[in-house]
N, C-alpha and C positions, 0 to 999 in steps of 0.2 A: 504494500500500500504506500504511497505517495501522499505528504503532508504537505498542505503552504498554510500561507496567515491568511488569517480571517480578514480582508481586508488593508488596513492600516494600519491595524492592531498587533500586538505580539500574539496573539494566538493562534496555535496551529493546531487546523483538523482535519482528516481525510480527504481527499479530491472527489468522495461521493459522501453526501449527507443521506439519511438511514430516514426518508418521509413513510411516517405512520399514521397516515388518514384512513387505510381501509383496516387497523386494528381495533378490535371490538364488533364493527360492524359487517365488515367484508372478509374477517380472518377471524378464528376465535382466538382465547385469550392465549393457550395453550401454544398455539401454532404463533403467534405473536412473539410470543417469548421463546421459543427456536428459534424464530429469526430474528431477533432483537442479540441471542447469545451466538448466532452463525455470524453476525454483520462483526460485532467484537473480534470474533475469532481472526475474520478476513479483516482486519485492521480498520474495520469505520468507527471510527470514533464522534463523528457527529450526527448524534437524533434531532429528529425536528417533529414537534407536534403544534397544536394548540387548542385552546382549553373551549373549542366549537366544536372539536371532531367529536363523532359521535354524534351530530346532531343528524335527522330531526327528532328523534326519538330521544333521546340521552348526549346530550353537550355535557361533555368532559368526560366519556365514556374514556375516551382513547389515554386524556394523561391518566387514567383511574387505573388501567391495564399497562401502562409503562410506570408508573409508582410502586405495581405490586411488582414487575420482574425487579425494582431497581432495591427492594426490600428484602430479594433475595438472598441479598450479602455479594460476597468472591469478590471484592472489589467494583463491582459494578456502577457503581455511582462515580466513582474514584476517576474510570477510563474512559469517560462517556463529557462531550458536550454537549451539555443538555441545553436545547433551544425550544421555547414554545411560545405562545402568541396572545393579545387582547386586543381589545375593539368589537367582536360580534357581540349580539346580543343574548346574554343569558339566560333571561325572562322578563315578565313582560312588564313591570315598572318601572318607572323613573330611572337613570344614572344605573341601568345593569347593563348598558354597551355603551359604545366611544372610547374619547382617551380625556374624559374629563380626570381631574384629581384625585376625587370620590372613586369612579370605577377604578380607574388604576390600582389603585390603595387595595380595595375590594378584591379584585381578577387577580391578583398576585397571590395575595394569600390562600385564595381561592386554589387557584393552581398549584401551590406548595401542599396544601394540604393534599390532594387527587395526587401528587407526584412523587408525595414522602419522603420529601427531600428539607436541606433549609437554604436552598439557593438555587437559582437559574443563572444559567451562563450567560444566554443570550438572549434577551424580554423584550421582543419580535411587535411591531404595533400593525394588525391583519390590514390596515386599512389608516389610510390618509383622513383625519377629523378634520372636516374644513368649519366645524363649530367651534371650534375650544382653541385658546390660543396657543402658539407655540411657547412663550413663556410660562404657561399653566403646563402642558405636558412635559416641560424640560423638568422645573421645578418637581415633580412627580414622582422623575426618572432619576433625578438627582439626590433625594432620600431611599429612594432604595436602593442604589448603591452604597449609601453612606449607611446603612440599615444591613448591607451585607447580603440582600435580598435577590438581588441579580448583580451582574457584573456588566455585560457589554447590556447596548440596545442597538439593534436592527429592524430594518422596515419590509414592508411586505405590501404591492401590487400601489406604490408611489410612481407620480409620475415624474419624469427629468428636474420640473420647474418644482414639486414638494420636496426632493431630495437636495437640493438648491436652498431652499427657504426653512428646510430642519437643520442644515448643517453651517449655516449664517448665522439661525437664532444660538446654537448652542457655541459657536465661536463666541458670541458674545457675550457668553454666562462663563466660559475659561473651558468648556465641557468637551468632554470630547464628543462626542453624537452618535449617528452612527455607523455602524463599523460594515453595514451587509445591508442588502435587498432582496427579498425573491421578488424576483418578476415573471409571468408567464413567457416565455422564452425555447423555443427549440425552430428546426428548419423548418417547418409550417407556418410559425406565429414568431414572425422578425421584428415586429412594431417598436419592439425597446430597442432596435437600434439606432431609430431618430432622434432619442433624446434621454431615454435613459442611463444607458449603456456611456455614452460620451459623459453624463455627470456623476455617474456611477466614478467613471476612472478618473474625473478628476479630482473630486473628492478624497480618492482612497476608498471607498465602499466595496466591499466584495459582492460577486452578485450568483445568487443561489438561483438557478432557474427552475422552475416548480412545470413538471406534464413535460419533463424535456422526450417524451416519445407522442405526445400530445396526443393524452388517452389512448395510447394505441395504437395509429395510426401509422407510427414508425419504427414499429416494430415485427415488420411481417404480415400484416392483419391480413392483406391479397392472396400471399401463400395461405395463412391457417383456414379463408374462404374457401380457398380451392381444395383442402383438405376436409372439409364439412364442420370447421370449427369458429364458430360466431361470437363474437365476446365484444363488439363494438358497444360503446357505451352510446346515450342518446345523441349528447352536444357531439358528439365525433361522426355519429352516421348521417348528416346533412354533408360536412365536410369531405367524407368520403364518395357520399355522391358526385359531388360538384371539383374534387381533384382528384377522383380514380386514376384518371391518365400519367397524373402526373407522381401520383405515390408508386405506379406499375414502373415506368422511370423508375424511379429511387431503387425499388427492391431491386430492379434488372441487374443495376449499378451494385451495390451490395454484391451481387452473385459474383459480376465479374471481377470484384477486390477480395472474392473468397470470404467474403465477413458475414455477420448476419447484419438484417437492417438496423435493429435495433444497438446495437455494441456502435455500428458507424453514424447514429444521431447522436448518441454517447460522447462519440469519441473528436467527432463537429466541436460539441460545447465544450467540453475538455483542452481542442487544442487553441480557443477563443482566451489571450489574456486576461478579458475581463470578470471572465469565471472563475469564483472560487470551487464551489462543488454543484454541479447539476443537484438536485433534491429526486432518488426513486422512492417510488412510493411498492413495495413489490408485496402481493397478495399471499404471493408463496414462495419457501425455499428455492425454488428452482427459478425464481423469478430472480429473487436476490444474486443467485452465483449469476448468472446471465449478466448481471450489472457489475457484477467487479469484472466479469472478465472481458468486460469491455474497454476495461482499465491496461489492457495488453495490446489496444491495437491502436497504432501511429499510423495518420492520412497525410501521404506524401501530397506538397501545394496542385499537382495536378487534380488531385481528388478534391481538393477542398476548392479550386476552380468548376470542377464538371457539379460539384455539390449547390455550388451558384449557381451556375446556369440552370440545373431542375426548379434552383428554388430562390428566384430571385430575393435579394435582402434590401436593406434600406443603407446609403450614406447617414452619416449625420447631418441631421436637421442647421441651419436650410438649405447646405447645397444638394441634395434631395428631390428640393423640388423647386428651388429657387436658385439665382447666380449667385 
């Protein structure tokens, strides 16, 4: 396994983060915790949750089922970057979502309690609050460090100009801000490279790309059809309609670099500077090894050219779309 920093930060963590959205609900708890103690084994050291998964049914289901593996003992807690997320809504009153002060306070302890832990690594904001000020969220963020609470803070689906106006407000508190982004991100869904991507790196922000097989879609889904196996999820099967042509391309391509599809979208975001670790989110063991050992295959720049022309991407914003 391959480490870099998080960012701009001194912390180093796996080049693949361990996304646990389908645990509890998509995976039981058991199979969960196999692959939560496989992912350690293969050297990841960075989980990512947050304290909505599990919804609709049960929000916080998922840190409730990474609390109990990390209760386990063996060091567990110890070797693990533990990242999870606030901002959704927890129910249905007042100040139980956003990033006011109150919820903040609230969703933290919240989450420590579900994760049994007495600290988060990295306290992820799901969503950009264009209600509450940046001076109330710093301030927030700024006691529970000093509370020991969490350590870094990182944002999640900001766009260029909110990652801009977080990382201005907290320069001028002395703070450091923050250190990572997930943004929806793989060869399908380029859009963050107009203007996320560019302030992502100038920042220092690491950027965690979250669906980087975009539900599926780049991971074979044309072969597993042709072999009578259907797993598209909904928001992916209009997409697949309307770029068959061009994912049947992609897999060709795959064949003929002997890879599978999925290991060479992997391996795209991977050889991308601005990435720190793609986010897999894998249902099952055999999902999981799939994604490390995508961690083995290097795209020579003619691949990462014929991988633009399938799938045209974006300049930075404006010359883009403007002189």
């Amino acid at each position: 396994m391959e480490y870099t920093h998080l960012g701009r930060s001194g912390l180093r963590v796996s080049r693949l983060c361990l996304g646990t959205m389908n645990f509890g609900v998509h995976t039981e708890e058991a199979e969960a915790h196999r692959i939560l103690d496989a992912a350690l084994e293969a050297g990841i050291n960075f989980v990512d949750t947050a304290d909505l998964y599990g919804w609709p049914e049960q929000p916080g289901l998922t840190e409730t089922v990474i609390g109990n593996w990390l209760a386990r003992g063996g060091g567990r807690r110890e070797r693990v970057v533990l990242a999870t997320k606030v901002y959704s809504d927890m129910g249905d009153r007042p100040n139980e979502g956003g990033l006011s002060a109150l919820h903040i306070r609230r969703a933290v302890d919240a989450s420590l309690r579900r994760l049994r832990t007495d600290h988060i690594d990295l306290y992820q904001m799901h969503h950009v609050d264009r209600e509450t000020p940046w001076e109330e969220i710093w301030q927030a963020m700024e006691v529970l460090v000093a509370q020991g609470k969490i350590t870094y803070v990182g944002s999640s689906n900001f766009a260029g100009w909110h990652l801009a106006q977080a990382q201005e407000s907290a320069r001028a508190r002395h703070f450091l801000g923050l250190v990572s982004e997930q943004s929806h991100y793989n060869l399908l869904e380029r859009t963050v490279e107009l203007e996320v991507v560019p302030a992502a790196r100038r920042y220092g922000i690491g950027l965690l790309p979250w669906s980087p097989l975009h539900s599926g879609l780049l991971g074979g889904v044309l072969h597993e059809e042709r072999r009578g196996i259907r797993r598209t999820v909904a928001r992916a099967a209009a997409a697949l309609r309307t770029r068959r042509a061009q994912i049947q391309e992609y897999e060709d391509f795959a064949a003929d670099l002997g890879q599978e599809p999925g290991h060479v979208a992997l391996a795209w975001l991977l050889a991308n500077p601005a990435v720190t670790a793609p986010v897999v989110g894998p249902r099952t063991l055999e999902q999981l090894h799939s994604a490390v050992a995508a961690l083995d295959v290097t795209l020579e720049p003619k691949a990462l050219t014929r991988l633009d022309e399938i799938f045209p991407g974006h300049r930075p914003a404006p010359e883009d779309y403007a002189w």
